[in-house]
C-alpha positions as CSV (number, residue, x, y, z in Angstrom):
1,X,-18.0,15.4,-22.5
2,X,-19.4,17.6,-20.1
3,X,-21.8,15.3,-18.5
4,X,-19.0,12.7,-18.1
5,X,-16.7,15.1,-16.4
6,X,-19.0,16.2,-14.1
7,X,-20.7,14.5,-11.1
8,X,-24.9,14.6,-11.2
9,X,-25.9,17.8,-9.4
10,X,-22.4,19.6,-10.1
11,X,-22.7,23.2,-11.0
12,X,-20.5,23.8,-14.9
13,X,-18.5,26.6,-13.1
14,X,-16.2,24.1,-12.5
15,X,-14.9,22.8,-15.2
16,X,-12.4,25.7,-16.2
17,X,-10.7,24.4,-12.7
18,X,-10.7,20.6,-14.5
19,X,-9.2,22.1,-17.5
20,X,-6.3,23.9,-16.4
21,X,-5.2,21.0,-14.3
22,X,-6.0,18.9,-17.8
23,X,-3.1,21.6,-18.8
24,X,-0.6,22.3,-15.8
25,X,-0.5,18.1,-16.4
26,X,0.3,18.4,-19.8
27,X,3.2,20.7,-18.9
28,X,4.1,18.7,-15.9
29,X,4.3,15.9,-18.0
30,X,6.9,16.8,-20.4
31,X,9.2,18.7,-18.2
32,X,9.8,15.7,-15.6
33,X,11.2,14.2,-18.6
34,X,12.5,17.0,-20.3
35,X,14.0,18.7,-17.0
36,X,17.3,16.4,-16.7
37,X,18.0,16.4,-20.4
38,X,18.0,20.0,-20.3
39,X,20.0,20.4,-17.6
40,X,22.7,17.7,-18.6
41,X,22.8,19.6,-22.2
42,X,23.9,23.0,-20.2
43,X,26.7,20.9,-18.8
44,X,24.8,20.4,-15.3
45,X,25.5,17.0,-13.7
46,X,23.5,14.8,-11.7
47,X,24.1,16.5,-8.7
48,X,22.7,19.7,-10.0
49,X,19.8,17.7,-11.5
50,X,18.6,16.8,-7.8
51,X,19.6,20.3,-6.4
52,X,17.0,21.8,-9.0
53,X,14.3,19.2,-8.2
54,X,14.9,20.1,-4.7
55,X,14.7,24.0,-5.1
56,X,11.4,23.1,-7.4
57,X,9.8,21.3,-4.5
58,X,10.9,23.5,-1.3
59,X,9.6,26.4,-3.4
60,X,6.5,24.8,-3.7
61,X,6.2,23.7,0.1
62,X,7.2,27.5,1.1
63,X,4.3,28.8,-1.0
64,X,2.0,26.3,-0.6
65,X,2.7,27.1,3.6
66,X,1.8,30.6,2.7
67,X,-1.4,29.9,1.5
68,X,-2.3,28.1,4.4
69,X,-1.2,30.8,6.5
70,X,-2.3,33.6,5.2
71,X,-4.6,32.4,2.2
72,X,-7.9,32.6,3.8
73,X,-7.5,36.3,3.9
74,X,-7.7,36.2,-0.3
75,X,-10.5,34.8,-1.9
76,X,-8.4,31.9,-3.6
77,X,-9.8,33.0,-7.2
78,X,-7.6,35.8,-7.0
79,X,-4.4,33.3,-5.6
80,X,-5.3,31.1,-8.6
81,X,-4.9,33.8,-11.1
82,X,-1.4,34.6,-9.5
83,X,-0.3,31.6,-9.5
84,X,-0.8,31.3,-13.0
85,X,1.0,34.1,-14.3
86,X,3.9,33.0,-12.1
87,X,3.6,29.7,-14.2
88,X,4.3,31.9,-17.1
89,X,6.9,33.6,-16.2
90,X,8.9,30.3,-14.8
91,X,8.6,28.7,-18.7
92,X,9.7,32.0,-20.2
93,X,12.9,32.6,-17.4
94,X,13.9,28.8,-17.2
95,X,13.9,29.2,-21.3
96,X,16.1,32.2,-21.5
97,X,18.8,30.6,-18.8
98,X,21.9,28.8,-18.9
99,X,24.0,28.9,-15.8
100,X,23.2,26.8,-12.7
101,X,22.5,29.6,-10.2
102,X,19.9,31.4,-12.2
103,X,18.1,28.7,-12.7
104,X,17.9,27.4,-9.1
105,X,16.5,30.7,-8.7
106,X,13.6,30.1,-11.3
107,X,12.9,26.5,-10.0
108,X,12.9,28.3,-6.2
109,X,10.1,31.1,-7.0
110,X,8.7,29.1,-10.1
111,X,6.0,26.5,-10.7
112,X,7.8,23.8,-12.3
113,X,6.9,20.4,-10.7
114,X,9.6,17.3,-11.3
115,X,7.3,14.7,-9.6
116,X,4.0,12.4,-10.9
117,X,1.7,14.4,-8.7
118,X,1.0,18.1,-8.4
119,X,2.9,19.4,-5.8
120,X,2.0,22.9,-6.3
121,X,0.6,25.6,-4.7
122,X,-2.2,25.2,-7.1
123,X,-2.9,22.4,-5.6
124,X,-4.7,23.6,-2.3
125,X,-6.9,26.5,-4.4
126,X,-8.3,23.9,-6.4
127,X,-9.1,21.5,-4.0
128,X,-10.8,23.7,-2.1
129,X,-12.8,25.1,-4.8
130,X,-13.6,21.5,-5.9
131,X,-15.0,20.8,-2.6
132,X,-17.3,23.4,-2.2
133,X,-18.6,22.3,-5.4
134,X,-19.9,18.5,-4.3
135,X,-20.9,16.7,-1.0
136,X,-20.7,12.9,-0.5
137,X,-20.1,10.7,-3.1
138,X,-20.0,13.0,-5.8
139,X,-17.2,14.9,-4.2
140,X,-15.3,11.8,-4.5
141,X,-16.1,11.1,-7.8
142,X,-15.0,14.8,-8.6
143,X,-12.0,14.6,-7.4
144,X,-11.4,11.3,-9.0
145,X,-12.1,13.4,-12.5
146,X,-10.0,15.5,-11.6
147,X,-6.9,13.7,-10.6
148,X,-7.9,11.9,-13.9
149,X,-7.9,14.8,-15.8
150,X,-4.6,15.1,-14.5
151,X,-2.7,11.6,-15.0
152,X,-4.6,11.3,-18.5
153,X,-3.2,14.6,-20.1
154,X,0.3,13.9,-17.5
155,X,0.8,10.7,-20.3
156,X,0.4,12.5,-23.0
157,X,2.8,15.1,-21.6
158,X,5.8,12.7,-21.3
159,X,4.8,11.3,-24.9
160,X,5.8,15.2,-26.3
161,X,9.0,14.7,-24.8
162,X,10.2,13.5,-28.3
163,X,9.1,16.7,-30.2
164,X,12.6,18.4,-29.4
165,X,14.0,15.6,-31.2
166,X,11.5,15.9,-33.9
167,X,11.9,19.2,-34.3
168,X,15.9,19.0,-35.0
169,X,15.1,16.3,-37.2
170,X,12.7,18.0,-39.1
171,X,13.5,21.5,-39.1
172,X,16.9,21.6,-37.9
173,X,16.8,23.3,-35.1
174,X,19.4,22.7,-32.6
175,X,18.8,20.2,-30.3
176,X,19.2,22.7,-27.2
177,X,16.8,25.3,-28.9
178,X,14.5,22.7,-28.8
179,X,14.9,22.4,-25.6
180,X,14.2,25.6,-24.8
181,X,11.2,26.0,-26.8
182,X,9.6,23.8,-24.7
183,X,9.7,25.5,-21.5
184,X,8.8,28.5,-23.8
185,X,5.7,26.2,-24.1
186,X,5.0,25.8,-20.5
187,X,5.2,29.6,-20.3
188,X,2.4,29.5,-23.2
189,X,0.2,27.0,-20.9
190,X,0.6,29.1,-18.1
191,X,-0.9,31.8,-19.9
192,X,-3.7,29.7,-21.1
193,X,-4.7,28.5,-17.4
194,X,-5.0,32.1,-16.7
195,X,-7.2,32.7,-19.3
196,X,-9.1,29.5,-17.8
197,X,-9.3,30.8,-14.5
198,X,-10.7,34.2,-15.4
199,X,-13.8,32.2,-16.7
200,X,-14.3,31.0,-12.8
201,X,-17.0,32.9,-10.6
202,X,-16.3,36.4,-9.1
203,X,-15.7,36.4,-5.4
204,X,-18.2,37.9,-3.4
205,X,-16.9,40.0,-1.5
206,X,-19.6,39.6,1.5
207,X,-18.5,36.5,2.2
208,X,-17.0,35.7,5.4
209,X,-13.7,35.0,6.1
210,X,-12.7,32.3,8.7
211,X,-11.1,34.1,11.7
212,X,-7.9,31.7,11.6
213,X,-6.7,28.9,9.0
214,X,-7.7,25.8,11.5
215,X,-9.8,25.9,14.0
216,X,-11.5,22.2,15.3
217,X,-9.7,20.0,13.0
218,X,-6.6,21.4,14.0
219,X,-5.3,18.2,15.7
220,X,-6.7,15.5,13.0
221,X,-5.0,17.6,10.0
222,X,-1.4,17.9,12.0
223,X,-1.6,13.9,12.7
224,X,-2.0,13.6,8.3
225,X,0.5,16.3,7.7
226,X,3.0,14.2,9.7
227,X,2.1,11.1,7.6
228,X,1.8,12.5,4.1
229,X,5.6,13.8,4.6
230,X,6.7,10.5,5.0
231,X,5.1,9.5,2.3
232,X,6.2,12.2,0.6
233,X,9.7,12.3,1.1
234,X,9.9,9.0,0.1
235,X,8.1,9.5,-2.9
236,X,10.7,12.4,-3.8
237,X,13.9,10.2,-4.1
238,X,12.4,9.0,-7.0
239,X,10.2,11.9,-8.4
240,X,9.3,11.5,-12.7
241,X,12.6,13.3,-13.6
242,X,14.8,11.1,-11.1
243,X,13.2,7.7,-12.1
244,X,14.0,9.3,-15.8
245,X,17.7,9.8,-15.2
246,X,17.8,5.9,-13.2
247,X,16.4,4.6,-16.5
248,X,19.3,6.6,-19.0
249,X,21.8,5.5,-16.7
250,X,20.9,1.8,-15.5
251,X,19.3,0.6,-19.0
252,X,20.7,3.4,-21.5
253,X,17.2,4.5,-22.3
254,X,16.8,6.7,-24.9
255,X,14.3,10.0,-24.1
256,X,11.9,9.0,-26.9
257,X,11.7,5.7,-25.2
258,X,11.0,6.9,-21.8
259,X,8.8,9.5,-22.9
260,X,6.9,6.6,-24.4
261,X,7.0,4.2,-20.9
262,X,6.2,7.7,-19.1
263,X,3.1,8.0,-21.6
264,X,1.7,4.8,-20.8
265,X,2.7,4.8,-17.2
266,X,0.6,8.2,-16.9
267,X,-2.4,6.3,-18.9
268,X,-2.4,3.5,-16.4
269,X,-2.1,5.7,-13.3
270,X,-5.2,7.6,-15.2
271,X,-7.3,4.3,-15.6
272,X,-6.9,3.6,-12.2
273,X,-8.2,6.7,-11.0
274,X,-12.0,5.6,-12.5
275,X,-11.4,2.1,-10.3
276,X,-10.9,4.3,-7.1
277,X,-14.3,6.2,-6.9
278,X,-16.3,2.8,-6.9
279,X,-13.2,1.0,-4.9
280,X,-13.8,3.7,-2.2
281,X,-17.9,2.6,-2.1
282,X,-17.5,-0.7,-1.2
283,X,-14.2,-0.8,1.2
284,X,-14.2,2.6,2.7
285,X,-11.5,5.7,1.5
286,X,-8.8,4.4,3.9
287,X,-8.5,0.8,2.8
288,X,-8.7,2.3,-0.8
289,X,-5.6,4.3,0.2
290,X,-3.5,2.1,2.0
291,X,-4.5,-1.6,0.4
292,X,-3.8,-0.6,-3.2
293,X,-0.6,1.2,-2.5
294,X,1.6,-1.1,-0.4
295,X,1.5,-3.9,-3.4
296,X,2.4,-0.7,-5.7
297,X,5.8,0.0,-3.5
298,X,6.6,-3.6,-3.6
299,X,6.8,-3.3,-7.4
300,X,9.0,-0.4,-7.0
301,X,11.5,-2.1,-5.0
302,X,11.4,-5.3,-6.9
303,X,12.0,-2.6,-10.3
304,X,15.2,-2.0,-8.6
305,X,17.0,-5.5,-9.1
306,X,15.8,-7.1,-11.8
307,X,18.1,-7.7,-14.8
308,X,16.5,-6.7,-17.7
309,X,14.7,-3.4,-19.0
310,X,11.6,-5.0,-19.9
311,X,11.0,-6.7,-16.6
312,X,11.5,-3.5,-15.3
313,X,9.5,-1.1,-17.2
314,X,6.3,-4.3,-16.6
315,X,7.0,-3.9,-12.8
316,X,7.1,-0.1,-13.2
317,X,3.8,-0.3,-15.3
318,X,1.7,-2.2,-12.6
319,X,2.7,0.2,-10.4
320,X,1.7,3.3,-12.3
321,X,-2.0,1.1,-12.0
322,X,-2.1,0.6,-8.5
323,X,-0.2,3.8,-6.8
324,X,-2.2,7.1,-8.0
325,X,-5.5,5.3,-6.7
326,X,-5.2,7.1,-3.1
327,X,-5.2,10.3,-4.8
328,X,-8.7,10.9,-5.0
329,X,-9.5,9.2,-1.9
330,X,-6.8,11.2,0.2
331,X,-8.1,14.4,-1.2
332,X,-11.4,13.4,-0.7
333,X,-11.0,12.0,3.1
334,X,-9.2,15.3,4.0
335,X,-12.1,17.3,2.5
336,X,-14.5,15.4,4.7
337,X,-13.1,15.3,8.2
338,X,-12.6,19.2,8.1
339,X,-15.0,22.1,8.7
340,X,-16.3,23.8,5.2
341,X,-14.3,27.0,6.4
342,X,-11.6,25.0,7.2
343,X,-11.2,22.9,3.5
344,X,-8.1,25.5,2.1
345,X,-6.2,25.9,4.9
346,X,-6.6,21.5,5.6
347,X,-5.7,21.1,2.0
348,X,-2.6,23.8,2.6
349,X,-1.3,22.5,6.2
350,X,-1.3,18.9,4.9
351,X,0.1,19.5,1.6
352,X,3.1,21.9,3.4
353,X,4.8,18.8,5.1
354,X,4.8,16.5,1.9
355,X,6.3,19.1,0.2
356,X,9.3,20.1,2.6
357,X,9.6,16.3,2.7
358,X,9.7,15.7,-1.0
359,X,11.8,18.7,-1.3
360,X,14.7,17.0,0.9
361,X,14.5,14.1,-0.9
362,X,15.7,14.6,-5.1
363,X,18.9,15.8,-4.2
364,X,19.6,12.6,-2.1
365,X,18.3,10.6,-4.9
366,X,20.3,12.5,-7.3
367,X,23.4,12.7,-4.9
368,X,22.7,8.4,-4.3
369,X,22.4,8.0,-8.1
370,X,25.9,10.4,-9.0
371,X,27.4,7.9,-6.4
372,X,26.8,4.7,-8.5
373,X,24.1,3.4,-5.7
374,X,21.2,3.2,-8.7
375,X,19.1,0.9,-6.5
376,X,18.7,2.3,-3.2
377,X,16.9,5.3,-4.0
378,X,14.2,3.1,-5.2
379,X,14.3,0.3,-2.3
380,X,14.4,3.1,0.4
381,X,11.0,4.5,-1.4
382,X,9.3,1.3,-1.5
383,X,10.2,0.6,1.6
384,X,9.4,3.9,3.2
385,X,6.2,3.8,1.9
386,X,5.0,0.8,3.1
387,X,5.9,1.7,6.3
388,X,3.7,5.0,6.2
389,X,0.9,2.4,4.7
390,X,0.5,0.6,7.8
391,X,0.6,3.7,10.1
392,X,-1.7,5.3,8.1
393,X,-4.1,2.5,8.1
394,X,-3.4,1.9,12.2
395,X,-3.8,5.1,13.3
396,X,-7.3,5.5,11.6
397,X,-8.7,2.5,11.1
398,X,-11.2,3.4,14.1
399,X,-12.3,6.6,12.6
400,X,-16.1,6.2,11.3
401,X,-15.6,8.9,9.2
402,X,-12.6,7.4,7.0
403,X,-14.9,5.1,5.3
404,X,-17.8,7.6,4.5
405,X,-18.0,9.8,1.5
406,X,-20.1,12.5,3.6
407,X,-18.9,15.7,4.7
């Protein structure tokens, strides 16, 4: 397993990173699902469903700022092993509260994600650690592990989503116990990352730090940053646990069902991510990122008006195939047009503005959705998306290094 993880010439030491993303997924997974169900069993409506998901994200984005700010100052093996523990303590608090305004506090400070993707502030430490582990095409067939790592154990994550129902069936616990004992879980994981990142290489302490966060690239990693947070926001209006509450409420889904479509969604977004590596090869990282993902939003939007559930769940399905395969190509374009010193604080600084940009956008989704407007969350998406598609692709479609893997 450890050969096919891994990239030729790819020191081991890296794998504990693959493996706790393998597990934050896992986690992620389930609660996307879990996270409105919970909150609608406390008596929480759909308002406050989108509040939290905000709060979860604009944590996230404030963090994930201060890492690029001030992170380069901290070896980020030490960052990783506090942001673990904080994992842990947001599964245990969000499990012991009941009453809105404690637990926008915990989604505020805390690492649960509502989205598909990792939003983070792991996110940033790891890609920079990734990166320093690989050059050229192996770095992009790294990262593509890794974000496979991630979408693979993601679709497992939404299939537990039944076991609080299995659990009151079998045991008889009660069904919001069961609830609870999942975020208890995520507290568990978060423990267990920790664990995984102690296992990681001791900094050495002679290395040098960068003077500031960006230096050359400044100007190249602002223009992204702008772009990612459209892309961004948009994606947020319909984050995991928003698309979850559209499918109770437009087709009466049941949670065991959508944890099943959320299961296979995940597994197609995960086969994808072994397409984009070789995709990338033969027509360059940026068409990979923009020509795969505009026909992805126009199943989205189409998802939103037709009739039936099975029409829709087939629309969402083809694009769970074709919209994570930018992932590893984004990641791994952003890694190469930066300096080595400059890889955290790029990863940071363009992560910051997709995440105050998906932060704004759940509680608009959820605040659309609570006003009986199911479809224009997903419409505005699509089409939002598309639009940062061809900007994307017009702005750099003269850069030589957008179509190399080097770096």
């Amino acid at each position: 397993m450890t050969r096919w993880l891994l990239p030729d010439g790819v020191h081991p030491d890296v794998l504990p990173l693959l493996f706790a993303r393998a597990l934050r997924a896992f986690a992620d997974g389930y609660v996307a699902v879990l996270l409105p169900v919970y909150l609608i069993a406390l008596g929480l409506g759909t308002w406050e469903v989108g509040a939290l998901a905000t709060a979860t994200l604009l944590g996230s984005a404030l963090a994930t700022l201060a890492i690029g700010a001030w992170g380069h100052r901290v070896h980020h093996g030490r960052l990783l092993l506090g942001a673990a523990l904080l994992m842990c303590g947001t599964g245990f608090a969000f499990a012991a509260s009941s009453t809105f305004w404690p637990l926008l506090l915990v989604a505020f400070v805390g690492t649960l994600n509502p989205s598909a993707g990792d939003v983070s502030l792991f996110l940033p430490l790891e890609h920079s650690r990734i990166a320093e582990a690989a050059d050229g095409d192996a770095r992009t067939t790294l990262f593509a592990r890794y974000s496979l790592m991630g979408s693979l154990l993601s679709a497992f994550g939404a299939l537990a989503a039944g076991l609080p129902g299995l659990l009151t069936a079998w045991i008889g616990i009660a069904p919001l116990d069961a609830l609870r004992s999942m975020f208890a879980l995520y507290g568990f994981i978060g423990l267990t990352v920790w664990i995984l990142y102690r296992r990681l290489p001791k900094p050495h302490e002679e290395e040098p730090k960068p003077p500031a966060p960006l230096g050359p690239s400044r100007k190249i990693v602002m223009r992204l940053a702008m772009l990612f947070s459209v892309d961004s926001f948009a994606g947020g209006l319909v984050v995991n646990a928003l698309l979850a509450l559209w499918l109770f409420q437009r087709f009466e889904m049941s949670v065991v069902s959508a944890g099943q479509f959320f299961f296979w969604s995940g597994l197609c977004s995960a086969a994808s991510q072994l397409a984009a590596p070789r995709l990338a090869r033969r027509i360059g990282l940026l068409n990979t990122m923009v020509f795969t993902h505009i026909p992805a939003s126009v199943c989205l939007i189409a998802a939103a008006f037709v009739p039936n559930l099975h029409a829709a769940l087939a629309l969402l399905i083809v694009r769970s195939l074709l919209s994570q395969m930018d992932v590893p190509a984004r990641s791994a374009f952003v890694m190469a047009v930066v300096t080595p010193g400059e890889r955290a604080a790029a990863a940071s600084f363009t992560l910051v503005p997709k995440s105050l940009a998906s932060a704004a956008a759940p509680i608009i989704g959820g605040a659309l959705f609570s006003a009986g407007m199911l479809a224009t969350p997903l419409v505005v998406c699509g089409s939002l998306k598309i639009m940062y598609d061809l900007v994307l692709w017009r702005t750099f479609r003269q850069h030589r290094r957008s179509d190399s893997q080097g770096g």
